[in-house]
N, C-alpha and C positions, 0 to 999 in steps of 0.2 A: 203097421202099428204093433207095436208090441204085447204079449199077453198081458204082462202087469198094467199095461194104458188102460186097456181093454177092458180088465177087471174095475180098476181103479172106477173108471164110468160106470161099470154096471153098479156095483156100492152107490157111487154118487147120485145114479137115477135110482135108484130107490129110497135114498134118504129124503131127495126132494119130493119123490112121491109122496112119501110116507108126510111130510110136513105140510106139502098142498093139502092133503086127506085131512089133514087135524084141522084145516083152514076154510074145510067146507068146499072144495072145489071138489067135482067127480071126473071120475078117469072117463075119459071116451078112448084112446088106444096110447098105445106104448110104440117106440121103434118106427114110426109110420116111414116107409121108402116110398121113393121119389127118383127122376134119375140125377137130382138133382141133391140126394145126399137126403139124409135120414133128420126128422124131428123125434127126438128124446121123448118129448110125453105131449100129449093135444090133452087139455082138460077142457070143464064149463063153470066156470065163474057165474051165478047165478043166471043169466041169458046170456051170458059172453064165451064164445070158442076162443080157450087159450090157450096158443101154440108152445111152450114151453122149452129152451135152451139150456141144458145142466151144463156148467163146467165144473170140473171137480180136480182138486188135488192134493196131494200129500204135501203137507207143511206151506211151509211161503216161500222157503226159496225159487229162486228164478221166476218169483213176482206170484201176483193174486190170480184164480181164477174169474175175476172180470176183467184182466187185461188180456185174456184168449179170446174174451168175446169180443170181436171187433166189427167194424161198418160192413167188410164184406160176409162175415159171417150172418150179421143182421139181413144182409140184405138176400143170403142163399134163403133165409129159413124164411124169409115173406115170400120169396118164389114157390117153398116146399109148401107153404099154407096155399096160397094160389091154387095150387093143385089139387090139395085137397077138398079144397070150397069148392072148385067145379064154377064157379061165376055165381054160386049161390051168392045174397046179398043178406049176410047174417055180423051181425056183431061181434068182432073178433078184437084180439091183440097177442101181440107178442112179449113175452115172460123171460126172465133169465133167471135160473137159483144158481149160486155159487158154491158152492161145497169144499170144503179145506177138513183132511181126515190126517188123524195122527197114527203114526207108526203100524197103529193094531187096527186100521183101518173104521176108528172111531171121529164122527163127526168132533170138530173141534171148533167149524162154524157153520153157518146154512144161513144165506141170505136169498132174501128172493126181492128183485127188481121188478116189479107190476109193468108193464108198458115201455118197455123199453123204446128207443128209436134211435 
């Protein structure tokens, strides 16, 4: 991956962070590893663990950041919650925010997907 991807993400996770935050949801971890590939942000929705997917990128060409999130991606990041839950039986779901930043690495949109599937 390249450094400007790399970057690119790390801006994006923090914009989504920063916007879950305004939305009442608290941080439980950032970056959680797996060997099954890394979850962006785990928050808690008032009694709910929510696993959270950023995609982020610069303008719109070569399409929107919810067409990166695809079924197998969905379906990595329910195996990375798995893991994390331990077989705990707690209330959980999976999140997408979308992030589209302009030139100067300013949000230009922030969407966020509740429950994806």
């Amino acid at each position: 991956m390249k450094v400007w991807n790399k970057e690119t993400g790390r801006i994006g996770e923090k914009i989504a962070l920063d916007y879950l935050l305004s939305k009442n949801y608290e941080l439980i971890t950032t970056n959680y590893s797996t060997r099954f590939g890394e979850i962006d942000l785990i928050m808690r929705d008032k009694e709910t663990v929510v696993f959270v997917e950023v995609k982020t990128k610069k303008g719109y060409s070569w399409g929107s950041p919810e067409e990166m999130f695809t079924q197998r991606k969905y379906e990595r990041v329910k195996r990375m919650a798995n893991v994390y839950l331990k077989g705990r039986q707690v209330a959980c779901r999976i999140d997408m925010v979308a992030v589209v930043l302009n030139e100067e690495n300013r949000p230009v949109s922030v969407k966020h997907y509740a429950n994806v599937t």
